[in-house]
C-alpha positions in Angstrom: 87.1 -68.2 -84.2 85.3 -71.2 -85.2 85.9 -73.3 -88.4 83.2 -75.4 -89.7 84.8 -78.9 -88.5 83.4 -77.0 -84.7 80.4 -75.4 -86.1 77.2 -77.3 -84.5 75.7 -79.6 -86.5 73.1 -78.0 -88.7 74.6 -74.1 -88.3 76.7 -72.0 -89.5 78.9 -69.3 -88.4 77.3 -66.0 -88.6 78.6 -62.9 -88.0 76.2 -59.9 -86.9 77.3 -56.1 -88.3 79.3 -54.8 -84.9 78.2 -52.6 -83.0 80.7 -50.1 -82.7 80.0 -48.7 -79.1 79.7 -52.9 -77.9 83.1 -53.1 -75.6 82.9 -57.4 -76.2 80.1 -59.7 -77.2 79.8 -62.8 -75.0 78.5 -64.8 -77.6 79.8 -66.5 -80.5 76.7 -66.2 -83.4 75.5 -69.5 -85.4 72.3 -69.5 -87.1 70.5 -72.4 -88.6 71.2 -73.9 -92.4 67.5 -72.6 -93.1 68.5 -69.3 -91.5 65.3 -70.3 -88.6 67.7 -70.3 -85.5 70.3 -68.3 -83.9 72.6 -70.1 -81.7 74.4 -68.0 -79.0 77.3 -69.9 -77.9 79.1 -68.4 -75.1 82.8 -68.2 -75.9 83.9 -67.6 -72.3 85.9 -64.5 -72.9 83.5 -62.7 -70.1 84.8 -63.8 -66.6 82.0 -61.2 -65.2 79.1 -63.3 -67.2 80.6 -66.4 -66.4 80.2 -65.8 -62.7 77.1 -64.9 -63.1 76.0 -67.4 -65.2 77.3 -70.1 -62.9 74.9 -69.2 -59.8 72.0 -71.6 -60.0 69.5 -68.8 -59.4 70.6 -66.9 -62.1 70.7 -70.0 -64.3 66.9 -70.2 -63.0 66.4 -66.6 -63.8 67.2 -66.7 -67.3 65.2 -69.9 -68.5 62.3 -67.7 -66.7 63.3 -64.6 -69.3 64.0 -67.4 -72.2 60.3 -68.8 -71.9 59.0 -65.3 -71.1 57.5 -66.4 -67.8 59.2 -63.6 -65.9 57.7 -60.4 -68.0 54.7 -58.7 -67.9 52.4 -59.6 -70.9 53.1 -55.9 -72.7 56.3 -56.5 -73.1 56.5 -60.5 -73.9 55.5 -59.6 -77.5 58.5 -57.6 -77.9 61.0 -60.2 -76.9 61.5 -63.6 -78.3 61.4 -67.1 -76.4 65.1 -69.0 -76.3 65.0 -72.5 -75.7 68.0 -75.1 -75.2 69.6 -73.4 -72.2 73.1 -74.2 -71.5 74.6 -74.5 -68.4 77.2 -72.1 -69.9 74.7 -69.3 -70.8 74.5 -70.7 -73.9 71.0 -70.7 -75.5 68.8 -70.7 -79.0 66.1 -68.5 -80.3 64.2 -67.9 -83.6 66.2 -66.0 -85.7 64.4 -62.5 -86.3 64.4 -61.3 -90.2 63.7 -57.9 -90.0 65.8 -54.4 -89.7 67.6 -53.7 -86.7 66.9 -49.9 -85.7 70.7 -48.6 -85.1 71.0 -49.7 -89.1 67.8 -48.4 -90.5 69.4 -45.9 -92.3 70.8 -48.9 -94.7 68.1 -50.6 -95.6 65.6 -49.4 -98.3 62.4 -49.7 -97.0 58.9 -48.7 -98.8 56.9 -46.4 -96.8 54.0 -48.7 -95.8 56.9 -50.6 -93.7 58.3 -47.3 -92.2 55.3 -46.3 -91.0 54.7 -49.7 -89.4 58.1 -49.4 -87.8 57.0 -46.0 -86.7 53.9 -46.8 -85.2 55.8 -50.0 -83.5 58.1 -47.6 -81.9 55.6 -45.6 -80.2 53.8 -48.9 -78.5 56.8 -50.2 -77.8 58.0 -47.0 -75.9 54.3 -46.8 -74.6 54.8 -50.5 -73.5 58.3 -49.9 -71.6 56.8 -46.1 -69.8 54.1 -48.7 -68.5 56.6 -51.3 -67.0 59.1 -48.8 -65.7 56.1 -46.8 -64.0 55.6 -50.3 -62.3 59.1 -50.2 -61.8 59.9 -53.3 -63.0 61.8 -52.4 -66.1 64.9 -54.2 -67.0 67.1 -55.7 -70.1 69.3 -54.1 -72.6 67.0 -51.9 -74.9 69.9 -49.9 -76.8 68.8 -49.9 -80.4 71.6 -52.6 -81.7 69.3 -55.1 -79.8 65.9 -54.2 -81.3 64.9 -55.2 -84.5 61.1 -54.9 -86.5 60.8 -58.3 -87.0 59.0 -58.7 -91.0 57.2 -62.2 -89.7 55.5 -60.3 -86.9 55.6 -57.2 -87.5 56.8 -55.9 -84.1 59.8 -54.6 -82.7 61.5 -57.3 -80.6 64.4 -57.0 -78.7 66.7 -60.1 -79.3 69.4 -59.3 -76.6 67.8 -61.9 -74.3 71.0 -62.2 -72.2 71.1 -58.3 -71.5 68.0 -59.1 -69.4 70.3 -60.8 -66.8 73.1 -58.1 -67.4 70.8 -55.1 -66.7 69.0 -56.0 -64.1 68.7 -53.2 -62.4 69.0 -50.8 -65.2 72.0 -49.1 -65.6 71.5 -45.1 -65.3 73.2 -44.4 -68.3 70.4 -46.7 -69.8 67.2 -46.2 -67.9 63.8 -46.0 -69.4 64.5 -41.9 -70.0 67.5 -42.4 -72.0 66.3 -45.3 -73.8 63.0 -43.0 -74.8 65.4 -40.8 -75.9 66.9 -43.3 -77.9 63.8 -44.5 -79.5 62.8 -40.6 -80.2 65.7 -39.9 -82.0 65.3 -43.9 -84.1 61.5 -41.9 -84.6 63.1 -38.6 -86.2 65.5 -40.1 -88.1 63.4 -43.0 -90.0 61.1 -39.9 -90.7 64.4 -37.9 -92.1 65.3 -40.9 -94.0 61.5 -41.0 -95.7 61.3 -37.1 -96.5 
C-alpha cells in the first residue's frame, strides 16, 4: 500500500469500488490532484503480466492499443488513449467521470441520461457484433471496465491493459456472453427507471 511520501508527484492514491468477481488487480490506482488522470502503476504482484509485459513486442503492442492505432475506428471511440508507457506496464489515461455499468444501480440518474446510457449500449454492442464478425474482437469488456463517460457521452471501456490480457478472447468472455452481459446492463437500467 502506498503512503503519500511514494505517491507520484501531483496524484493521489485512489481506490476504485472492487469488483467482487476480480481474482487481483495488477495495478495500483493514482489519479491526478485535478481528478484529470488516472495513473495505473503496476505493483508487480502478477508474475503472469509481468512476463508478458517484459516481451518487447508486447511492449510494442500495448503503446499501439494506448494510442488506439491498433483498433478499428468503431471501436476507438469506446476506448480511451493512455500515454506515458512504462516499461513495467505501467501507463496514464484521462480519467473517465461517468457511471460504471456493474454499479448503475447506485447512482441516481435522471432519465434523459438513462436513456442516453441505453441507446449507448445498443451502439456499443452494435459496434463489438461488427468487429467480432471481422473476427478481430479482443479486450476485457466485462461491465466493471465500462463506464458512460458524462464528458462524452459514450460508453468507454477503461480496462486498456485487458486488451493485452484477452487477446484472444477468453470463451467464458466472447462477444456472445459479453452481449449477454450488456443485455442484461439493458434490462436492468430499464428496471431501475420503471
Amino acid at each position: 500500500m502506498a503512503t503519500k511520501e511514494h505517491d507520484p508527484e501531483g496524484f493521489r492514491r485512489y481506490y476504485p469500488v472492487r469488483n467482487e468477481n476480480k481474482v487481483n488487480n495488477k495495478y495500483d490506482f493514482f489519479i491526478s490532484m485535478d481528478e484529470s488522470i488516472i495513473y495505473k502503476k503496476n505493483n508487480q504482484s502478477s508474475q503472469q503480466f509481468n512476463a508478458l509485459i517484459s516481451n518487447e513486442d508486447t511492449l510494442n503492442r500495448f503503446k499501439k492499443v494506448l494510442d488506439g492505432s491498433i483498433f478499428e475506428p468503431v471501436l476507438q471511440q469506446h476506448i480511451p488513449n493512455g500515454f506515458e508507457l512504462e516499461t513495467d506496464g505501467s501507463y496514464k489515461s484521462k480519467f473517465m467521470h461517468g457511471f460504471r455499468l456493474d454499479m448503475i444501480h447506485t447512482y441516481e440518474i435522471i432519465e434523459e441520461v438513462s436513456q442516453m446510457i441505453l441507446e449507448q449500449c445498443e451502439l456499443l454492442i452494435q459496434n463489438l457484433a461488427l468487429i467480432d464478425s471481422q473476427n478481430d474482437l479482443f479486450g476485457d469488456w466485462a461491465l466493471h471496465n465500462l463506464v458512460f463517460s458524462l464528458e462524452y457521452q459514450c460508453i468507454m471501456n477503461v480496462d486498456l491493459e485487458g486488451f493485452l490480457t484477452y487477446d484472444p478472447l477468453p470463451n467464458w468472455a466472447d462477444f456472445k456472453v459479453v452481449e449477454t452481459w450488456l443485455n442484461q446492463f439493458k434490462n436492468n437500467l430499464f428496471k431501475c427507471e420503471s
